[in-house]
C-alpha positions as CSV (number, residue, x, y, z in Angstrom):
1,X,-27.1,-129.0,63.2
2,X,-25.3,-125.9,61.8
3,X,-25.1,-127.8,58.6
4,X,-28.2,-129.7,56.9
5,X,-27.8,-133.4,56.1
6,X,-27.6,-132.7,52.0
7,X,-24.4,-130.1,52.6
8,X,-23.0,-132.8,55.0
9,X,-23.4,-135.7,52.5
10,X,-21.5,-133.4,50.1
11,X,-18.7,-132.8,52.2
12,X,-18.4,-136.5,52.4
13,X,-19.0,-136.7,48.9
14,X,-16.0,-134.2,48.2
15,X,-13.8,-135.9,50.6
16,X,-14.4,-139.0,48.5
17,X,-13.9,-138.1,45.2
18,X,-10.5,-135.8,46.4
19,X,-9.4,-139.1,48.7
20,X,-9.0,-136.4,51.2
21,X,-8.9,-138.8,54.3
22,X,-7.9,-136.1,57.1
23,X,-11.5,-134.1,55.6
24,X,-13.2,-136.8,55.4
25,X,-12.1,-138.4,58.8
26,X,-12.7,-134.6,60.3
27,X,-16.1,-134.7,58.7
28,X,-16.9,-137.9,60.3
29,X,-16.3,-136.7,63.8
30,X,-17.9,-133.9,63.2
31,X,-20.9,-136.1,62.5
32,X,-20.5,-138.4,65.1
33,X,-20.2,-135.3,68.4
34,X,-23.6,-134.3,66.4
35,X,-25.1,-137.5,67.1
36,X,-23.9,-136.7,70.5
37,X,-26.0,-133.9,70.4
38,X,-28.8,-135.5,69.2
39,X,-28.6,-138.3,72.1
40,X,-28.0,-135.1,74.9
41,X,-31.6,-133.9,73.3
42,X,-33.4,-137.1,73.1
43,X,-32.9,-138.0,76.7
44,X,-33.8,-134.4,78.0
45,X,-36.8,-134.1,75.7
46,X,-38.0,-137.3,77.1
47,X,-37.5,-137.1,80.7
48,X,-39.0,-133.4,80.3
49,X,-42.4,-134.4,77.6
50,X,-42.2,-138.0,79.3
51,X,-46.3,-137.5,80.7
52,X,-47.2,-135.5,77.4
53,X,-46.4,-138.3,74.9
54,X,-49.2,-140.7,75.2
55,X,-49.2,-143.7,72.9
56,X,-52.7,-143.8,72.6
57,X,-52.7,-139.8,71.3
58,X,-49.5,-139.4,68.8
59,X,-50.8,-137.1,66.5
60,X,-49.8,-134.1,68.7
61,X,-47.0,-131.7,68.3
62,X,-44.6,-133.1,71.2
63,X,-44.9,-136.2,69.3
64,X,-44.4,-134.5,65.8
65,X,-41.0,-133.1,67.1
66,X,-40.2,-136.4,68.5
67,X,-40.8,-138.1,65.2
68,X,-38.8,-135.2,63.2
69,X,-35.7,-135.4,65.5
70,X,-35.6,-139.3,65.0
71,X,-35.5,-138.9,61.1
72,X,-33.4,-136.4,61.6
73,X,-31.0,-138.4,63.8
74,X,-31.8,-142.0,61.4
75,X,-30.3,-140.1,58.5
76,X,-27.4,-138.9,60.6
77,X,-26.3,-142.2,61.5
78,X,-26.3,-143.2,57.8
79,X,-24.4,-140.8,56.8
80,X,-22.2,-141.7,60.0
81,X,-21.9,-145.2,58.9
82,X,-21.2,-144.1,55.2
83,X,-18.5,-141.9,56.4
84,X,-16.6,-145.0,58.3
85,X,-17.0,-147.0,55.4
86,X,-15.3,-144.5,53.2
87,X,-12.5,-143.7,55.8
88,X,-11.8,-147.7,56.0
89,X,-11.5,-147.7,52.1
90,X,-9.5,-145.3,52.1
91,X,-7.2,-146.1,54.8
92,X,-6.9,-149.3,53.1
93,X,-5.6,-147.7,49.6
């Protein structure tokens, strides 16, 4: 992410309180081709650290990365989902 999750929230935030709905709609895609991303990485990381990752063994670093990227990517799709909700409210107005 060039941006972290707290700067991102606060451009959604902004976009909010200035009912800026091209930002805030910008901002939301934006989010959503980072998810993207996210997905592109998840599927190579597994297919590539796919015999590494034991279940039986998590407490190693492939697994510590794995379990970083996922919060990573869980608090990306909140803010996602936050960001649609805003744009519908404000589309309604």
């Amino acid at each position: 992410m060039e941006l972290t999750i707290t700067e991102m929230r606060d451009k959604v935030s902004l976009c909010v309180i200035d009912h800026d709905l091209p930002a805030l709609t910008k901002v939301r895609d934006a989010l959503v081709y980072e998810r993207k991303v996210m997905d592109k990485w998840f599927d190579k990381y597994l297919d590539m650290m796919d015999r590494k990752m034991k279940a039986d063994n998590p407490d190693t670093p492939e697994w510590k990365l794995y379990h970083k990227k996922t919060d990573e990517y869980s608090d990306l799709t909140t803010l996602i989902k936050t960001a649609d909700a805003y744009v519908r409210k404000l589309e309604a107005v």
